[in-house]
VOGU-3710 file (C-alpha; in Angstrom, 3 decimals, decimal comma):
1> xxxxxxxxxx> -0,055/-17,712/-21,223  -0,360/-13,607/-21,235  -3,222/-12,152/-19,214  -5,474/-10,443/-21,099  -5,609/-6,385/-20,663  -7,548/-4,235/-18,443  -9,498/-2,298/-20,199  -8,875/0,796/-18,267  -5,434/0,519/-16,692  -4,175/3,416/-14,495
11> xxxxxxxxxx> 0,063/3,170/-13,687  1,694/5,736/-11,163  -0,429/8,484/-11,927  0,611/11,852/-10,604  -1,856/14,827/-11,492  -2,176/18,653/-9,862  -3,743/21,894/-9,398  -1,490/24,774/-10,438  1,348/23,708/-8,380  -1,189/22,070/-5,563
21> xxxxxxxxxx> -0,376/18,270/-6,018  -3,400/16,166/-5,721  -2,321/12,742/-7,055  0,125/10,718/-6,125  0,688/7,624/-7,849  -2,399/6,017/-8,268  -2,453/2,924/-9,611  -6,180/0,619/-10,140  -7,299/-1,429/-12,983  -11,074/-1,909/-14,562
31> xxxxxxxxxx> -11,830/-4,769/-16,156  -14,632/-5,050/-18,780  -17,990/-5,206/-17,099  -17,096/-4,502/-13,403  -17,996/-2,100/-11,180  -15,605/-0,965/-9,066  -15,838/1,968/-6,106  -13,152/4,664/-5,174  -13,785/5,221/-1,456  -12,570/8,097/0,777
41> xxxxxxxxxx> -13,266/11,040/2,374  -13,608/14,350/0,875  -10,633/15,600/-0,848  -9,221/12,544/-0,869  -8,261/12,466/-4,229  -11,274/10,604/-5,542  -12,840/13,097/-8,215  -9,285/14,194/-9,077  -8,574/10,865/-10,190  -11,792/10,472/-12,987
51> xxxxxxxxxx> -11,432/13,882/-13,757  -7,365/13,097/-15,223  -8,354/10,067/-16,448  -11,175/11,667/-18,513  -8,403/14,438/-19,490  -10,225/16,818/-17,470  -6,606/17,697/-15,206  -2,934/17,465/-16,941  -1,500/14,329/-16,025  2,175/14,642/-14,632
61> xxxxxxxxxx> 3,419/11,661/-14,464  2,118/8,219/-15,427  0,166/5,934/-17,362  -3,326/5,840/-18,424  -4,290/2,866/-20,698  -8,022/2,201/-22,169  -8,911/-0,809/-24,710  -5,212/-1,061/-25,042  -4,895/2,614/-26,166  -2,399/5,189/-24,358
71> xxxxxxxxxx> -5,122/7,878/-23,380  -2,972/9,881/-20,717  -2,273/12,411/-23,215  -5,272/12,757/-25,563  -8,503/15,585/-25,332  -11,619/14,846/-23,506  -13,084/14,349/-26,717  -10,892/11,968/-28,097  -10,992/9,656/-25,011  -14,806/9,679/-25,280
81> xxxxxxxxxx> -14,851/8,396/-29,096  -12,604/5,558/-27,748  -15,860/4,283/-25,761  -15,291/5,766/-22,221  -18,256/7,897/-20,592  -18,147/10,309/-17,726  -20,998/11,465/-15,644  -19,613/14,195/-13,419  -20,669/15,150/-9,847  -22,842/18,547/-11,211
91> xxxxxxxxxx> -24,569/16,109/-13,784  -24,601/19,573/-16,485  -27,697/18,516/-18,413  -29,161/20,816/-20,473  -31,953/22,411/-18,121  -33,606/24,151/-20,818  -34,435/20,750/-23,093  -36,646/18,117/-22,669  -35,892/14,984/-21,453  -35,757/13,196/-24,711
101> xxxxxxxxxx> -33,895/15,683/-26,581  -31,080/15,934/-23,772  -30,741/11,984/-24,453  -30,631/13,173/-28,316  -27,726/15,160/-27,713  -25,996/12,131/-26,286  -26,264/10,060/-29,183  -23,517/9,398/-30,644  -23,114/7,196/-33,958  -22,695/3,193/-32,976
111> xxxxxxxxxx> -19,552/2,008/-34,167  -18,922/-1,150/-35,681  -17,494/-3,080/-33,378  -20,345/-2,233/-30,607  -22,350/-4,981/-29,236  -25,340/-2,721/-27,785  -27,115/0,167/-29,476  -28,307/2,421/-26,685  -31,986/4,604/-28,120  -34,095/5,792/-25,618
121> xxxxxxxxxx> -36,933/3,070/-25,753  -34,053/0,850/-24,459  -32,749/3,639/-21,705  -36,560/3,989/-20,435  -36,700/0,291/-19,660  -33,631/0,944/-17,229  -34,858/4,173/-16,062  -38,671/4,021/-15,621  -38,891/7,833/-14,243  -37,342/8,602/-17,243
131> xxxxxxxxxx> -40,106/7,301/-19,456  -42,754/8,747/-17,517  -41,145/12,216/-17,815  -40,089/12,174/-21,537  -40,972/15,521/-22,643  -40,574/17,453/-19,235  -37,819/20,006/-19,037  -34,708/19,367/-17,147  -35,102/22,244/-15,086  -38,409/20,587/-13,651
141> xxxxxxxxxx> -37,003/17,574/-11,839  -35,496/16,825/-8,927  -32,081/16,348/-8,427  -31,975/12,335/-8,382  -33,822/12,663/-11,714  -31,578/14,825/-13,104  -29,096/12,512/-11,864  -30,800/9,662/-14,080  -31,106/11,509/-16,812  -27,329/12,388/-16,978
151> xxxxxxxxxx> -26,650/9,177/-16,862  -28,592/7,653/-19,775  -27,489/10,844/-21,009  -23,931/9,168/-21,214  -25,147/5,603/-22,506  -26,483/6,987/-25,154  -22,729/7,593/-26,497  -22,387/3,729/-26,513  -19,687/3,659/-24,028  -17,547/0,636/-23,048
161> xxxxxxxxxx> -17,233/2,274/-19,570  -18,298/5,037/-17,425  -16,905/6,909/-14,855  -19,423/8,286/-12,131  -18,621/11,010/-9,957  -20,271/10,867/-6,367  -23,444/9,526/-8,108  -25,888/9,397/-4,710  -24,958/12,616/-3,508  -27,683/14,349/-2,231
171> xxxxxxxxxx> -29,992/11,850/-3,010  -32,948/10,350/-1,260  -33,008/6,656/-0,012  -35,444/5,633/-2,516  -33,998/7,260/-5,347  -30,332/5,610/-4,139  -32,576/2,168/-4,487  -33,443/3,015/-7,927  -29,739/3,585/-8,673  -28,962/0,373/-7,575
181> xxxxxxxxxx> -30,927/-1,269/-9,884  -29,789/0,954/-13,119  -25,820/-0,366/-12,241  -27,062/-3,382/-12,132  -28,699/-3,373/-15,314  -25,629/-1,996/-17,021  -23,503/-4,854/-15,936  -26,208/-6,774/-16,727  -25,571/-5,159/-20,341  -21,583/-5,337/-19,985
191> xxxxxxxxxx> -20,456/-2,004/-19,217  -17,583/-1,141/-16,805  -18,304/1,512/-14,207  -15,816/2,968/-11,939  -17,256/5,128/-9,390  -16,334/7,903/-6,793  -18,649/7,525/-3,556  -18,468/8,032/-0,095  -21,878/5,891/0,649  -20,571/2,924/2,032
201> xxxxxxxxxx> -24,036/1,011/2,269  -24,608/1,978/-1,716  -21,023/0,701/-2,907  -21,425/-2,547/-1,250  -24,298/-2,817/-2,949  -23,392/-2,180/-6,593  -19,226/-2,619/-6,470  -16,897/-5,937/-6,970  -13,674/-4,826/-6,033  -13,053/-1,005/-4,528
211> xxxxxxxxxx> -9,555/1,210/-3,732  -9,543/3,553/-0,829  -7,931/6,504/-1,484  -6,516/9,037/1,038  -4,393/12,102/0,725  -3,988/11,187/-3,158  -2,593/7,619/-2,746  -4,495/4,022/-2,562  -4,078/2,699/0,843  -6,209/-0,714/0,244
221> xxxxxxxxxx> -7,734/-2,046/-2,350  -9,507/-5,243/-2,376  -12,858/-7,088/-2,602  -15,704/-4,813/-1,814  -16,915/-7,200/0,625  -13,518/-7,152/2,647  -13,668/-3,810/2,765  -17,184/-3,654/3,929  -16,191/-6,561/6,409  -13,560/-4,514/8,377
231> xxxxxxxxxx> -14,412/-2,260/10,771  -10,998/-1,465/11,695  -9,871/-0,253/7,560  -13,208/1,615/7,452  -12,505/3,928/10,619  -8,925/4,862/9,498  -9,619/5,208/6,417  -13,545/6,179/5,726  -14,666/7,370/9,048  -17,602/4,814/9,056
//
């Protein structure tokens, strides 16, 4: 009987800067409603990686798949109408709107085949500081809000799956907490997430499977819990 498809499917992927090669044949898979980490240290490759899937960096060489689609060669914008999200690492809300109408400008028309309907009654339930905050500017919260707020930002374009770049940088314990709880809701709610992140505690918390990436190439991937498990794999490869 033939598997069913990943929906995000990454083959042999080569990507680089100029003529500074960063990727080298990455391979991982995402299936619908996981969450699964890319560990490593910096410049390991990590960011690189979302960023060519997202069609952020030209892909070289390689295959990038998404609900069954070829995406390796399409825009940014086209790969986000297909259903996938991206939060990146600088969040880039709009500091100079509101709360609410930054989640305005992420709304993007439902299409037919989606099974949730993201408004921001529905976000506020997942992100209580949110709600609180509705009509504050952007540029008046702190940096773990703003880190909320870009990603509800991103739900509200009724993704399939997001990609998260280094979400808990820079972020305080308790603010980390709450951002366990939001991942959780969202696979609570179906929706893939694959995740760059160097906090090992955080992605043992909220992951199912992760890769670990050095020097542009996975060295291990398994369970997150096997990774988490072995001391040995996390001080050659993580430095933890």
């Amino acid at each position: 009987m033939q598997q069913p498809l990943s929906l995000l499917s990454v083959d042999g992927l080569a990507a680089a800067y100029g003529r500074a090669q960063v990727l080298f044949g990455i391979s991982l898979r995402l299936e619908r409603g996981e969450t699964v980490a890319l560990m490593g240290r910096n410049g390991a490759g990590k960011s690189t990686t979302l960023k060519a899937i997202m069609g952020l960096v030209p892909v070289a060489a390689g295959s990038i798949r998404f609900a069954g689609q070829e995406i390796s060669r399409l825009p940014t914008y086209r790969i986000a109408r297909l259903g996938l999200g991206y939060v990146p690492e600088d969040r880039r809300i709009f500091t100079d709107l509101s709360v609410y109408e930054n989640l305005e400008v992420g709304a993007k028309a439902a299409r037919a085949a989606d099974r949730r309907r993201w408004t921001p009654e529905r976000l506020f339930s997942i992100f209580p500081n949110l709600a609180d905050m509705r009509g504050r500017q952007a540029s008046q919260m702190s940096g773990g809000e703003q880190q909320m707020l870009s990603i509800a930002r991103t739900l509200m374009g009724n993704p399939d799956a997001i990609l998260l770049d280094e979400p808990t940088e820079g972020l305080a314990p308790v603010i980390v907490d709450e951002m366990v709880e939001a991942l959780a809701r969202m696979k609570h709610e179906g929706i893939a997430v694959l995740l760059s992140e160097q906090n090992l505690n955080f992605a043992g918390q909220v992951a199912d499977r992760a890769y670990i990436i050095a020097k542009g190439q996975v060295r291990h991937d398994g369970p997150m819990a096997e990774i988490s498990g072995n001391a040995a794999l996390r001080e050659a490869h993580l430095g933890v």
